[in-house]
N, C-alpha and C positions, 0 to 999 in steps of 0.2 A: 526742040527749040521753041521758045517761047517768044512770043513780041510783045513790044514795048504797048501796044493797043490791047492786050489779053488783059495785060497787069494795071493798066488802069482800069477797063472794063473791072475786075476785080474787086479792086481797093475802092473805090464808086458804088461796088455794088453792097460792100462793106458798109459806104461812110456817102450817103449820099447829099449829093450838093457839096462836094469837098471838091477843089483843084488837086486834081493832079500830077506832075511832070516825071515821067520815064526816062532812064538813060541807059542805054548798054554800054556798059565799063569796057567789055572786052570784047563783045562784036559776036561772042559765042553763042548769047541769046541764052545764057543761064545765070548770067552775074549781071548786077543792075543793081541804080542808087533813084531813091525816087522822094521826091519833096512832095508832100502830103500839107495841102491847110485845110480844117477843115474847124466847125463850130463844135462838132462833138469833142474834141479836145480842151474845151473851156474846163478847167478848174482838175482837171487831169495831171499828172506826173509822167515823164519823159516816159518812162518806161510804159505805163498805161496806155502811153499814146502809140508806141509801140506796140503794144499788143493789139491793139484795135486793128492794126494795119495788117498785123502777123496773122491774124485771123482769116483774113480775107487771102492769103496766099499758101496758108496751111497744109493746105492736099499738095499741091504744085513741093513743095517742101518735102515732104514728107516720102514725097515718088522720086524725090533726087532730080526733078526736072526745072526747078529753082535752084538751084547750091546758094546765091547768098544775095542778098537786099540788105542796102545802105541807107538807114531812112533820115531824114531829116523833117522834122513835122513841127509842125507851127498853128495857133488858131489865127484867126484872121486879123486880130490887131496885133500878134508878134510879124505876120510876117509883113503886115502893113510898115513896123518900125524897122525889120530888117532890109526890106527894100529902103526907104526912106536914108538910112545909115550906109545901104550902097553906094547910094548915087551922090552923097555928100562925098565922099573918099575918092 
């Protein structure tokens, strides 16, 4: 079982100076959706930015002791407008 503190240690150690946030989907400690801002995403393509992230969780994957991560990744002026776009709704 993995915790939600392993996997941003992780993704941080990947993408440093990035926010983080961890969620266990299903309480198993192997399934998780994590929102990722970081600068290193500027001028990247979704997928790219995904991979960035998938790097840093790679081994954990690879041992079957992650089965799946949900990412949602932002650089720091999208997720400034998508906060922004929440809180008007």
């Amino acid at each position: 079982m993995i915790s939600p503190d392993t996997l941003v240690s992780l993704i941080q150690s990947q993408l440093p100076q990035s926010q983080v946030e961890v969620q266990d989907l299903t309480g198993t400690g192997d399934h998780y959706q994590a929102i990722v801002v970081s600068e290193s995403f500027e001028g990247k393509s979704l997928v790219q930015q995904h991979q960035l992230v998938y790097q840093a969780v790679n081994t954990l994957m690879a041992s079957e002791e992650l089965h799946a991560l949900a990412l949602k990744t932002y650089t720091p002026q999208k997720w400034e407008a998508a906060q922004q776009a929440n809180a008007i709704v």
